[in-house]
C-alpha positions in Angstrom: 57.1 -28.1 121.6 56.9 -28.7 118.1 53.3 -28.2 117.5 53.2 -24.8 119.2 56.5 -23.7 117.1 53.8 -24.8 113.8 50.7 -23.0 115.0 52.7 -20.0 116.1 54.3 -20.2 111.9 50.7 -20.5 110.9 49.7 -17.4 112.4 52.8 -15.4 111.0 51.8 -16.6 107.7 48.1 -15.4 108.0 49.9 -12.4 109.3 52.1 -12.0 106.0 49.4 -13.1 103.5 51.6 -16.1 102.6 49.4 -18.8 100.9 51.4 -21.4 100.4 53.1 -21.5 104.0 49.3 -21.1 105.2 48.4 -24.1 102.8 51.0 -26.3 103.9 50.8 -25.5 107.5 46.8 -25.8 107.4 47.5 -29.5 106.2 50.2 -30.5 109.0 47.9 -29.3 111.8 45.1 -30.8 110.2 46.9 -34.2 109.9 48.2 -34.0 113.4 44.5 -33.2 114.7 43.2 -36.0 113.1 46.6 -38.4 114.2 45.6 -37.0 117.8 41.8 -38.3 117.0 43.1 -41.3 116.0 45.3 -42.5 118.8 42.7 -40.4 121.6 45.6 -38.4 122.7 45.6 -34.8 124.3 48.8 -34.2 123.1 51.5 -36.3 120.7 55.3 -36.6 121.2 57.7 -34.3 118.8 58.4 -37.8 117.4 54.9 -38.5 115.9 54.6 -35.1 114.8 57.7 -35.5 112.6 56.9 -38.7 111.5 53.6 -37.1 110.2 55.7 -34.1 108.5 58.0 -37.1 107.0 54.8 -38.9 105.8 53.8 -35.5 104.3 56.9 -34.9 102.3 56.9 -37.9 100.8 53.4 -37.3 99.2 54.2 -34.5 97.9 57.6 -36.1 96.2 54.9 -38.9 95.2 52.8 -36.6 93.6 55.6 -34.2 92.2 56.7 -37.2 90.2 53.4 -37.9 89.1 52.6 -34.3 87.9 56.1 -34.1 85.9 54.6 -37.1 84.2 51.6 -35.7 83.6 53.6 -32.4 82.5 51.9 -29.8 85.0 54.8 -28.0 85.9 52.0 -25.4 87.7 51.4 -28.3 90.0 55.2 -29.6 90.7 56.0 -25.8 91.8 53.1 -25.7 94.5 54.2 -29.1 95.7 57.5 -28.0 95.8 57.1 -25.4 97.8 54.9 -26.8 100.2 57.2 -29.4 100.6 59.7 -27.2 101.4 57.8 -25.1 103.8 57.0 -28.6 105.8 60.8 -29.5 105.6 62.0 -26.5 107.6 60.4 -28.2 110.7 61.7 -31.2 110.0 65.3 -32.4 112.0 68.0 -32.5 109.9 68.4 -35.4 108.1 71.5 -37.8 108.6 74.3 -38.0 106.0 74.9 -41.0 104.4 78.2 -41.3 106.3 76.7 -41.6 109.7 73.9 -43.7 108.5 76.1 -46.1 107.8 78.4 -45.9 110.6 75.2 -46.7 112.3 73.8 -49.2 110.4 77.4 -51.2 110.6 77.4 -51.0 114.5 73.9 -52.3 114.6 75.0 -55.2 112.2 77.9 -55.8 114.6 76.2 -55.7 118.1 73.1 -57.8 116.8 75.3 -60.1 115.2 73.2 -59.9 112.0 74.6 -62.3 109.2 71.8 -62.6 106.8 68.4 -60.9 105.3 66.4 -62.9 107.8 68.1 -60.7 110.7 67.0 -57.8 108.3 64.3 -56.6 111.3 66.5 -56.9 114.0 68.8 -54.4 112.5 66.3 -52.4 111.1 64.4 -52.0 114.5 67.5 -50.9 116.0 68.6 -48.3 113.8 65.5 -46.9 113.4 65.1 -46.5 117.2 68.4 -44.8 117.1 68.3 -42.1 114.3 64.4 -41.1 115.2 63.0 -39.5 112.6 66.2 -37.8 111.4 66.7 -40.7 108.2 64.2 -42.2 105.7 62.6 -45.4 106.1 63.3 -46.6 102.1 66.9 -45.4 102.1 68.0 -47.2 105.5 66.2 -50.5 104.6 68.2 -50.1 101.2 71.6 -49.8 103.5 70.8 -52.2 105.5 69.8 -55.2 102.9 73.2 -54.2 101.1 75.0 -54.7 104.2 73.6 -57.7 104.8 73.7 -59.4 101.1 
């Protein structure tokens, strides 16, 4: 299970004196914890937990952007690597390849022809690649499909 693999990291960290892998870790479990709060679950799937470690990464790439603006590179190198730290748990992520091997079989079997079958095809490949693509660049793939 996914959460015990983080908890167990978390405790090697502590072990190693590693604050930034504690930081970062110390945020997931508090943002699953909550999630479970939230939904009044014991337990959650692998499949939320990732989508919470997704949701995580992209605030830190939000907020990397943000602090090159600002021009605190001390900043974008703590996000970075907390960001990285969260990514190792993370599934590996499609290529754009099979993303759109998927997307065009989707297309195909829904019989999508136009932007207003956009959800159709959108709720279908999602279901299918689970947490192992991003949200932004498959909606991008599929509206250019389908334009």
């Amino acid at each position: 299970m996914l959460e015990e693999k983080i908890s167990q990291a978390l405790k090697g960290a502590l072990k190693e004196g590693d604050k930034v892998k504690v930081s970062a870790l110390r945020m997931l479990i508090a943002q699953i914890k909550n999630r479970k709060i939230a939904d009044r679950k014991e337990e959650l799937e692998d499949a939320d937990i990732i989508g919470i470690m997704q949701k995580i990464v992209r605030m830190h790439k939000e907020s990397i952007e943000q602090f090159k603006e600002g021009g605190r590179e001390d900043l974008v190198s703590k996000e970075t690597e907390e960001m990285s730290v969260i990514e190792k748990y993370l599934p590996e992520m499609m290529s754009e390849e099979e993303l759109s091997g998927i997307i065009a079989e989707e297309v195909e079997a829904s019989g999508a022809s136009s932007m207003k079958d956009m959800g159709a095809v959108m709720s279908a490949v999602m279901a299918r690649v689970k947490g192992r693509a991003d949200g932004k660049t498959i909606s991008s793939m599929v509206k250019q499909r389908l334009s």
